[in-house]
N, C-alpha and C positions, 0 to 999 in steps of 0.2 A: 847560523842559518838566517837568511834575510825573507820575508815572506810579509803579505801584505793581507795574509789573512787573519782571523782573529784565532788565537791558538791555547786559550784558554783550555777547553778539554781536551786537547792532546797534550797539555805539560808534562803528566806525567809518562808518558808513551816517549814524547822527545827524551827526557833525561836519560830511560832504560836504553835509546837509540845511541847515546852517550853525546847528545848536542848538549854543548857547553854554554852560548849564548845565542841570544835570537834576535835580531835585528829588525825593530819595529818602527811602526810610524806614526810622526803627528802630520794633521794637514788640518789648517785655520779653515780653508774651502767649505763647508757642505756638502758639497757634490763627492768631495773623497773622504768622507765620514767610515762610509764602509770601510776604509784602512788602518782609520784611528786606533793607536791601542787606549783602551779602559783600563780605568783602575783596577778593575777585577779580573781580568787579564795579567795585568804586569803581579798581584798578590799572589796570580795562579804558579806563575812561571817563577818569582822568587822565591815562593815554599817550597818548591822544587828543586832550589839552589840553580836555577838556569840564570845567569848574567843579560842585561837587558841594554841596548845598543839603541840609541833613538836617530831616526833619521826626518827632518819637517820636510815635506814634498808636498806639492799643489798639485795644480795640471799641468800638463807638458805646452803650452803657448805662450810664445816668446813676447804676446801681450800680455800676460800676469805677472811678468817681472818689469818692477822697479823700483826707485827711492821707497817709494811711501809704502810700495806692497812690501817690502824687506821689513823695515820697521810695523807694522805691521805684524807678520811672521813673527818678531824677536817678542814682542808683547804677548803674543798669543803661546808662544812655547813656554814664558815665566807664567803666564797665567795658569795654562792645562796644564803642563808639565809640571809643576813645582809645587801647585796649589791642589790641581785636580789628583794626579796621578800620584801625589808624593814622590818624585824625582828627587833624587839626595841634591843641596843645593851645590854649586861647585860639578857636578859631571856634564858628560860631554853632551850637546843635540848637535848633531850635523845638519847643514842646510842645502838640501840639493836641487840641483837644474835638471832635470831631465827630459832631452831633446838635444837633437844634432845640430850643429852648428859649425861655421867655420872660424876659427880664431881670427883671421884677419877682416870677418863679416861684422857689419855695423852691431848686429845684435850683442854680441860683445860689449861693445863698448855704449850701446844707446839702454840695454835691458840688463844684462847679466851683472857689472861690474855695479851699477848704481842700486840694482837689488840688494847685492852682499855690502854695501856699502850702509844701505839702510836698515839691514838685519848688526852689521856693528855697532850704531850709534840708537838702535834701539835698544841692543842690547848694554850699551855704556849707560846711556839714559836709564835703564832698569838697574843697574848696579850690578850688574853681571859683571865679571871678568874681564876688561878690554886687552888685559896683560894674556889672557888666554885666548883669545880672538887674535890677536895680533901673531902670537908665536904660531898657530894654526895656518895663516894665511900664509907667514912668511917660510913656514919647512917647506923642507927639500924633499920630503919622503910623508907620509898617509902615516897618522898612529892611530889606534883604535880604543879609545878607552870609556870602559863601562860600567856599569853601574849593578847593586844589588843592595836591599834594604835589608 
């Protein structure tokens, strides 16, 4: 289940609905706080044995992607993620765009590509996985993998 709300007192109502994992989010922003999962969130939903899926999303404007905001992003998900939320070191954060665009529109190539570009070498610079960064970028196909403490 992906939802961007906080689902802390429904944990145990999802598991008896028989949702296996929940697809949560970090956002560095402020303005999308409202979405953040909390520590006591993610404690609710793995006493529960529910598996926890991270997704970092900002706002949708193709001005808040770039180099420096990727890097950025990569810093802030080792930070919250790893530090605040106790995230197991090694699992997965996906980092998404969300907004329409056209593949062959500049935004592509002037915002999107130098964002994720900034979220790898933040995250290489942080000592994260770039071996896991890199086989991510380079599949053929979307794996999903998640996390539970």
């Amino acid at each position: 289940m992906d939802t961007s709300a906080n689902t802390k007192k429904a944990a145990a109502s999802l598991k008896k609905s028989g949702i296996e994992t929940v697809i949560r989010y970090y956002a560095r922003d402020p303005a999308a706080s409202w979405k953040t999962l909390s520590r006591s969130e993610a404690e609710s939903l793995i006493d529960e044995k529910i598996d926890l899926a991270i997704v970092h999303e900002n706002d949708a404007k193709p001005s808040s992607f770039s180099y420096a905001s990727g890097s950025l992003d990569a810093e802030y998900v080792c930070k919250y993620g790893f530090k605040t939320i106790g995230q197991p070191e090694g699992s997965a954060v996906y980092f998404a765009v969300d907004f329409d665009y056209l593949p062959s529109s500049s935004i592509l190539k002037k915002r999107i590509l130098p964002y994720f570009q900034g979220v790898r070498d933040g995250m290489k610079a942080l000592l994260i996985s770039l071996a896991f960064m890199e086989a991510v970028s380079h599949a053929n196909r979307c794996s999903t993998t998640v996390w539970s403490i």
